[in-house]
Backbone as CSV, one residue per row, in Angstrom:
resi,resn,N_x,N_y,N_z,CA_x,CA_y,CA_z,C_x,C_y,C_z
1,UNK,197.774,5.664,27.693,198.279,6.294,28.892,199.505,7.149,28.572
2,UNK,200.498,6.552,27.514,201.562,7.295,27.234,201.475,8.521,26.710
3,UNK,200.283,8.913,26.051,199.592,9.353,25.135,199.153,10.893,25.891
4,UNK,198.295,10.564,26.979,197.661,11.158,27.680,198.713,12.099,28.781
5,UNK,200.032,11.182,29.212,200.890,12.040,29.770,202.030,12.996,28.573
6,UNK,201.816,12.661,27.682,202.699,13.750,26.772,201.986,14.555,26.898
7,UNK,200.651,14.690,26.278,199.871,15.972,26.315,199.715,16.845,27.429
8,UNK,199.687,16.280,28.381,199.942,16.547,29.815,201.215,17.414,30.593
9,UNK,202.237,16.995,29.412,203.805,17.636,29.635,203.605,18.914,29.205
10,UNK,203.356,18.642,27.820,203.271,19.566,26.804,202.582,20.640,27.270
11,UNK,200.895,20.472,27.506,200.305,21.437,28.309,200.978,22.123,29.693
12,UNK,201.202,21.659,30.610,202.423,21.984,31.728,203.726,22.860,30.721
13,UNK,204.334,22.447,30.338,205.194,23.417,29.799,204.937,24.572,28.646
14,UNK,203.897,24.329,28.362,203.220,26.084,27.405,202.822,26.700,28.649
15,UNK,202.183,26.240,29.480,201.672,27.375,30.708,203.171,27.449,31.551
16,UNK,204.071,27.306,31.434,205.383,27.137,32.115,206.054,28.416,31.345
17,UNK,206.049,28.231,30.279,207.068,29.255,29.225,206.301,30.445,29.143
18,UNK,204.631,30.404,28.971,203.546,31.729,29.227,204.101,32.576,30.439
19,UNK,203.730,31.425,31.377,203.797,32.384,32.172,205.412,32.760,32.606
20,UNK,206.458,32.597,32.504,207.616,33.261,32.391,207.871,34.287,31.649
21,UNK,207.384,33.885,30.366,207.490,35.529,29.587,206.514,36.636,30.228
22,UNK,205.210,36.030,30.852,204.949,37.251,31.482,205.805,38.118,32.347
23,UNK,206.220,36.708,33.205,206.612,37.568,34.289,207.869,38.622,33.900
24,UNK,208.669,38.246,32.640,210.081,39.004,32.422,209.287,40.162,31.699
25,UNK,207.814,39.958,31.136,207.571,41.410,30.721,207.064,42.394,31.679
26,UNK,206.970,41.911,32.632,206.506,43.012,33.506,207.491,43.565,34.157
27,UNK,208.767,42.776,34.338,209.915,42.827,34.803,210.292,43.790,33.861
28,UNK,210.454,43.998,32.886,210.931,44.945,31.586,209.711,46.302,31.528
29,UNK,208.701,46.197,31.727,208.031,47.441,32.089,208.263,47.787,33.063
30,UNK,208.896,47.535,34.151,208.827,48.004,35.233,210.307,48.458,35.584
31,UNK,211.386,48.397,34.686,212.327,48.924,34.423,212.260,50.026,33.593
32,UNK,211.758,49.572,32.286,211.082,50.849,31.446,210.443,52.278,32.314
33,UNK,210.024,52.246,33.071,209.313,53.317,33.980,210.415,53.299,34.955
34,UNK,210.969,53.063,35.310,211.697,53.307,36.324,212.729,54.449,35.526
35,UNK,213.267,53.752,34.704,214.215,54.997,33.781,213.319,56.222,33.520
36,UNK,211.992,55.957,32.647,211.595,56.741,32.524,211.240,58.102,33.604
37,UNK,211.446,57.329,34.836,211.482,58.696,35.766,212.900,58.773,36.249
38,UNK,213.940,58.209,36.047,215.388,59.064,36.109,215.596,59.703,35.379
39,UNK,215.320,59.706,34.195,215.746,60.447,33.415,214.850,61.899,33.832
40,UNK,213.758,61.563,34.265,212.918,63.030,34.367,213.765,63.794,35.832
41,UNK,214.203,62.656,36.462,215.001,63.495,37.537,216.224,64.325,37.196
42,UNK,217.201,63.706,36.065,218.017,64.609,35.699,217.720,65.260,34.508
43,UNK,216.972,65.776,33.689,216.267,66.260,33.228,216.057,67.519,34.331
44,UNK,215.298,67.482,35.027,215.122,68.532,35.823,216.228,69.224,36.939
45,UNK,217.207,68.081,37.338,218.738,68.740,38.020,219.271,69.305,37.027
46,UNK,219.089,69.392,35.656,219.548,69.518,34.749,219.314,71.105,34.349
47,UNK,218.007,71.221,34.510,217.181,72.617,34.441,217.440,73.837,35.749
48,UNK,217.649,72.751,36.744,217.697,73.994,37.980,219.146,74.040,37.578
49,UNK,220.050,72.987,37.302,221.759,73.675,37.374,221.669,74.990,36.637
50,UNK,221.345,74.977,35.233,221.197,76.013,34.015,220.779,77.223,35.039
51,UNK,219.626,76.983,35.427,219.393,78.456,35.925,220.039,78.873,37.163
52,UNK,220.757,78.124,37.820,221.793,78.324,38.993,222.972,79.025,38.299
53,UNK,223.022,78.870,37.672,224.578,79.062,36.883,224.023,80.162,35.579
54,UNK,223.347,80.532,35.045,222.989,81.415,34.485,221.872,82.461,34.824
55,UNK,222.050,82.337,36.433,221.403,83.110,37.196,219.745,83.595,37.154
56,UNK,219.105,82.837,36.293,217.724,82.732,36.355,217.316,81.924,37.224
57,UNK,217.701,81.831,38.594,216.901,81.187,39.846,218.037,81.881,40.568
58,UNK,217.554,82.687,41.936,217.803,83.164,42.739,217.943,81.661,43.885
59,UNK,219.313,81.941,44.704,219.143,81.163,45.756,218.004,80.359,46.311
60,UNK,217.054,81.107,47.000,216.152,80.572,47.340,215.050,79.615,46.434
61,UNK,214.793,79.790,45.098,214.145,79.523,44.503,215.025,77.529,44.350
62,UNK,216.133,78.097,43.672,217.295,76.794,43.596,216.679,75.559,44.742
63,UNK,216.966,76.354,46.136,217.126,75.637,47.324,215.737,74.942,47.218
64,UNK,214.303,75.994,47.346,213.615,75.038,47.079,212.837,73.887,46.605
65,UNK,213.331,74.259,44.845,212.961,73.398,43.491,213.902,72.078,44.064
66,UNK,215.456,72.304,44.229,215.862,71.337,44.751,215.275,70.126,45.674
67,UNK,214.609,70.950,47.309,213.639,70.172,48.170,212.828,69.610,47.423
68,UNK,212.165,69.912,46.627,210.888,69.094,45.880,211.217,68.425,44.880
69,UNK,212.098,67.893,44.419,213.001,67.257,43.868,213.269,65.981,44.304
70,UNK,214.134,66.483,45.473,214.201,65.753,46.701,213.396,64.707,47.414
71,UNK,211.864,65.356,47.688,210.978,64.737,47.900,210.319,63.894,47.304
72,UNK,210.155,64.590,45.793,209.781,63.505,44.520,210.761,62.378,44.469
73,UNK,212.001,62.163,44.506,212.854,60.908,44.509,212.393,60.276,45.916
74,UNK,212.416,60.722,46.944,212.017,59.839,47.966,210.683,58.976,47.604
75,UNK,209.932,59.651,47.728,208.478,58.990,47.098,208.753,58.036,46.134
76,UNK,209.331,58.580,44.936,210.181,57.146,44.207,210.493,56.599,44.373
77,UNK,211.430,55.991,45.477,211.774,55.195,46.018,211.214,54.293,46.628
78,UNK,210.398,55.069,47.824,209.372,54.064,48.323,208.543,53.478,47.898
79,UNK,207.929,54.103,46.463,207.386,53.500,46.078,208.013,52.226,44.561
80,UNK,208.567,52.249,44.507,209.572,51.419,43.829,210.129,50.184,44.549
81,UNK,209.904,50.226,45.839,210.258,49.603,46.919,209.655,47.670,46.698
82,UNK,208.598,47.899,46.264,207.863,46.675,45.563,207.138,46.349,44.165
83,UNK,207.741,47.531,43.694,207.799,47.648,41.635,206.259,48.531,41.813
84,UNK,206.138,49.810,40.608,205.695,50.332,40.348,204.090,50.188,39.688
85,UNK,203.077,50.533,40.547,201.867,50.113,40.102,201.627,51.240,38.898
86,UNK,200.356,51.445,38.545,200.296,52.363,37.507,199.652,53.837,38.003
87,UNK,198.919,53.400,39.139,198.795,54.641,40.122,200.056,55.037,40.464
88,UNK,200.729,54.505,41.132,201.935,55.155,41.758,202.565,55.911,40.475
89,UNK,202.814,55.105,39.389,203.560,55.840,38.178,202.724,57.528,38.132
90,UNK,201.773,57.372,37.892,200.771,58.594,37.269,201.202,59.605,38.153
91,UNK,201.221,59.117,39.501,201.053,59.864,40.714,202.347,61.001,40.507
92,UNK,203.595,59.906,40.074,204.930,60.446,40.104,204.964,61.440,38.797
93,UNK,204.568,60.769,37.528,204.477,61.814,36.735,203.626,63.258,36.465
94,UNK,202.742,63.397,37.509,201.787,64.538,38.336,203.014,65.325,38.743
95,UNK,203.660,64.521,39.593,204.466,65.216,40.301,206.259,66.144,39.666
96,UNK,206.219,65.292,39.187,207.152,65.829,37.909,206.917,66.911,37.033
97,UNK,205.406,66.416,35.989,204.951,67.822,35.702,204.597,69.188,36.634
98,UNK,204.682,68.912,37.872,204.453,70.046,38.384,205.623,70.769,39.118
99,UNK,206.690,70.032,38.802,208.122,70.045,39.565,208.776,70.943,38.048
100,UNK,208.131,70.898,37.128,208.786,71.175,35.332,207.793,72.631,35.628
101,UNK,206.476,72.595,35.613,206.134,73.971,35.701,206.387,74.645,36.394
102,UNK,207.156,74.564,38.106,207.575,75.464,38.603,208.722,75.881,38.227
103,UNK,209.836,75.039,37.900,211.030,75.674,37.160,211.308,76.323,36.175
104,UNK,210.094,76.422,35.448,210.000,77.594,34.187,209.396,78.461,34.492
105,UNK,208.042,78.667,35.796,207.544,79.787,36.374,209.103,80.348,36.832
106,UNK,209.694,79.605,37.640,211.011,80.172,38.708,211.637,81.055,37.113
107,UNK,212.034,80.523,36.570,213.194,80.630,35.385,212.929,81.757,34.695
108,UNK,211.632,81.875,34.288,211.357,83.014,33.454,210.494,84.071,34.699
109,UNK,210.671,84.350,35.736,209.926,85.298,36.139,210.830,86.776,36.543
């Protein structure tokens, strides 16, 4: 009987320690992506300042790369709101790349 409840512990605490490291790795990917799209946010405030200030974006262009900017962090947010699925990620990095090609259409035209 003594026998039977060690193994019993033992088993209980490998599925105890498993599943904790899962959970801190998902916890750690899901930080990992989270940076990974701040950084793409300033990265890109980064790109419209340059051309604000070295005059390759006209006012209007600024104002609106800015709005969509804007909008892309909101969406981030909300969706961050209950940690980042891998749709939502993709979704955001869609949106990013297309937030990067308009600022070099804007920049160089």
């Amino acid at each position: 009987m003594k026998v039977l409840w060690s193994v019993s512990a033992v088993v209980i605490l490998t599925l105890f320690v498993f599943s904790t490291a899962n959970v801190y790795a998902q916890g750690y990917n899901q930080r990992e992506r989270w940076q990974h799209l701040k950084n793409q946010i300033h990265d890109a405030q980064a790109k419209i300042n340059t051309g604000e200030r070295n005059g390759s974006l006209t006012r209007n262009e600024v104002k609106r790369l800015r709005n969509e900017l804007n909008r892309i962090e909101t969406n981030m947010d909300r969706a961050g709101q209950d940690g980042l699925s891998r749709r939502e990620m993709e979704r955001l990095d869609q949106e990013f790349a297309k937030l990067r090609r308009d600022i070099y259409r804007e920049r160089h035209d």
